[in-house]
Backbone bond lengths (Angstrom), bond angles and torsions (degrees), N, CA, C in turn:
res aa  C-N    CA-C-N  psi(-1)  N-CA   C-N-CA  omega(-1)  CA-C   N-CA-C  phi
1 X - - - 1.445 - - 1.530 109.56 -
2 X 0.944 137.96 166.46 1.542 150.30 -169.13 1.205 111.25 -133.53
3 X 1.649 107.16 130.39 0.977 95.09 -166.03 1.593 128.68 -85.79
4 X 1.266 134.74 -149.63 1.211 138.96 -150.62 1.524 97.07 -109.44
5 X 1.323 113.02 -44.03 1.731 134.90 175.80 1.299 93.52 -45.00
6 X 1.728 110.07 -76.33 1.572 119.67 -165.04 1.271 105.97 -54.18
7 X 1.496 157.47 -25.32 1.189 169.52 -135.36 1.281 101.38 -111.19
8 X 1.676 122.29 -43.66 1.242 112.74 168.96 1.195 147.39 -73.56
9 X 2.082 97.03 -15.81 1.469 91.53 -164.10 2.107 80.51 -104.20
10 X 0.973 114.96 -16.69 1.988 108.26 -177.87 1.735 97.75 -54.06
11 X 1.911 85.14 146.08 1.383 102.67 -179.59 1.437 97.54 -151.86
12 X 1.403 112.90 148.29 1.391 104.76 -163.03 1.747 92.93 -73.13
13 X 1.548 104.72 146.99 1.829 108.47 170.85 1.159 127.19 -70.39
14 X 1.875 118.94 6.52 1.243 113.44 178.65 1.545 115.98 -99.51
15 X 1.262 93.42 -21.90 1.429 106.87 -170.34 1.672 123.17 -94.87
16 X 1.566 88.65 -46.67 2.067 102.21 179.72 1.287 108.52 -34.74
17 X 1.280 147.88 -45.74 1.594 138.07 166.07 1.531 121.89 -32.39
18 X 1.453 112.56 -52.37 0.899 119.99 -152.65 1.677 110.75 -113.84
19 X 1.578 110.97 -43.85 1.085 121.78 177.36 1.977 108.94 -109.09
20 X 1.102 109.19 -175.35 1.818 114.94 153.86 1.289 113.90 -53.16
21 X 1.270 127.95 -42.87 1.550 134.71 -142.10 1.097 119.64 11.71
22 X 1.742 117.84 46.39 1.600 117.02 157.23 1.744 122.72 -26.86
23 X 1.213 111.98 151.97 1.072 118.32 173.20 1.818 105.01 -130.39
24 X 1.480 75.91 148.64 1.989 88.03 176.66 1.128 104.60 -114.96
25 X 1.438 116.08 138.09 1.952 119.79 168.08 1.565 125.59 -94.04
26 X 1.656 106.14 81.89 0.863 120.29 174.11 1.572 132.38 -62.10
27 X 1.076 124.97 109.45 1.436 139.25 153.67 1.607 98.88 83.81
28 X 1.826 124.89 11.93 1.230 128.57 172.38 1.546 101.48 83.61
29 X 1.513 133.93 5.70 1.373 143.91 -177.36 1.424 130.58 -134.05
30 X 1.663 107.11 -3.74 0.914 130.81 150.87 1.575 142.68 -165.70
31 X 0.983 114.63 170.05 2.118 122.16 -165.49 1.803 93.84 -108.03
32 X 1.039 122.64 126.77 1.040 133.47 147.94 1.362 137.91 -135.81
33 X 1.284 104.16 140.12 1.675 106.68 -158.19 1.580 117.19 -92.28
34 X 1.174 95.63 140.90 1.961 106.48 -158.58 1.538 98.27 -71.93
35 X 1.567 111.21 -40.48 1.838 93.24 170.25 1.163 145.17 -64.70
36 X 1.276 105.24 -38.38 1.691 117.09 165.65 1.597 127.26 -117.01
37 X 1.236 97.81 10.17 1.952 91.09 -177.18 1.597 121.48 68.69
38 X 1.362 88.70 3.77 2.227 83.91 167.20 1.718 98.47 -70.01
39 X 1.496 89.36 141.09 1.122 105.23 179.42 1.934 108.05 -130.80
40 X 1.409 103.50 102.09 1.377 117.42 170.88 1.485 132.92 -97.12
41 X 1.503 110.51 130.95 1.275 113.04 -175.33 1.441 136.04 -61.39
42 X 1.064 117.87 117.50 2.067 112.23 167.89 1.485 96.55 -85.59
43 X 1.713 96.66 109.15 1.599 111.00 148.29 1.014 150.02 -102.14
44 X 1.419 148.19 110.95 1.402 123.17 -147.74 1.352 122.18 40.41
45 X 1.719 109.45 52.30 1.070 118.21 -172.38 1.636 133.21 35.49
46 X 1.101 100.79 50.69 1.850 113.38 179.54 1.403 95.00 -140.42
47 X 0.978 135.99 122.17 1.625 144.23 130.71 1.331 117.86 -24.96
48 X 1.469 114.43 100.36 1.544 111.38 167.43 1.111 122.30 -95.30
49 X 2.081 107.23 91.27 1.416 101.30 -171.91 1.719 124.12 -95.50
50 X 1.418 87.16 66.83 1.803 98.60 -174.93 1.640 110.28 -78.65
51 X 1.562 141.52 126.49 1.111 135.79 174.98 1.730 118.99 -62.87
52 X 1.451 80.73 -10.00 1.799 82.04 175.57 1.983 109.43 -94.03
53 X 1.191 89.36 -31.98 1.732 98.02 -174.96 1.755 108.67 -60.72
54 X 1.774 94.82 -41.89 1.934 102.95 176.91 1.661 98.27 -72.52
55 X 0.934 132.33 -26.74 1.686 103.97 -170.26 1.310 87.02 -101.55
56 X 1.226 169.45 33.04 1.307 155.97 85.79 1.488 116.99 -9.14
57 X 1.245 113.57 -46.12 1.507 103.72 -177.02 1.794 113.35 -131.95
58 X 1.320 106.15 33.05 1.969 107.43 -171.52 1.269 94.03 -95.43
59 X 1.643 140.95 14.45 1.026 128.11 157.37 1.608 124.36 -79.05
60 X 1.515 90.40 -28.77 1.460 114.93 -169.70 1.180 118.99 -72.00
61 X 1.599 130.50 136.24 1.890 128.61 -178.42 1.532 91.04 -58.17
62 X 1.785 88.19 164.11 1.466 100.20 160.92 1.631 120.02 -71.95
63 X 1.619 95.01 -13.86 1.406 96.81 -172.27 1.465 113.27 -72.17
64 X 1.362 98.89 -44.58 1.571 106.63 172.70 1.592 140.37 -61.29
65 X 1.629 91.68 -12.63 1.560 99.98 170.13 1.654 140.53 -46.61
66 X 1.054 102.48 90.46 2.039 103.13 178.70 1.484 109.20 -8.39
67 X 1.381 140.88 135.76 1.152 151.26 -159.08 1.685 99.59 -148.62
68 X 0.923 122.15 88.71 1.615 152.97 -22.07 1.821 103.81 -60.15
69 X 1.602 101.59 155.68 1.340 102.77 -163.26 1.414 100.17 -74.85
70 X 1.586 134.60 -179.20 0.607 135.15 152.24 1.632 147.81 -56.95
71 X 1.452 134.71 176.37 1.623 93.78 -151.02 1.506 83.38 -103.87
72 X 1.429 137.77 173.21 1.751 138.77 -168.79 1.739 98.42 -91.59
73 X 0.947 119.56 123.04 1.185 131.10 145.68 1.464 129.02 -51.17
C-alpha cells in the first residue's frame, strides 16, 4: 500500500510545471491526474510515474481500468 505522505507530495510529471497535476487514488491501483487524465499504474505497490506508461491508458474510462494493472513490460 502507499502511503498517504507519498500521495501527497506525487504530481503527475507531465503536468507539475505548468499545471497542479494532482493525482487521484483510484481503486488502490491507480493515480490519476485531474489535469489531463494520465492514468498511471501502482505495481507492486510503487507508482509508475512514467509519461509514457500515463498516455498508454488516458484514453481509457476509469471504469475500464485493469484491477490489478497489468504487469510492465
Amino acid at each position: 500500500m502507499i502511503s498517504k505522505d507519498l500521495l501527497e507530495i506525487l504530481r503527475c510529471p507531465a503536468c507539475v510545471r505548468e499545471k497542479d497535476g494532482l493525482l487521484e487514488f483510484h481503486r488502490e491501483t491507480w493515480l490519476i491526474c485531474q489535469d489531463c487524465g494520465r492514468k498511471y499504474p501502482v505495481v507492486d505497490d510503487i507508482p509508475v510515474m512514467l509519461i509514457d506508461e500515463g498516455d498508454k491508458w488516458v484514453k481509457v474510462a476509469e471504469t475500464d481500468l485493469p484491477v490489478p494493472p497489468p504487469p510492465m513490460k
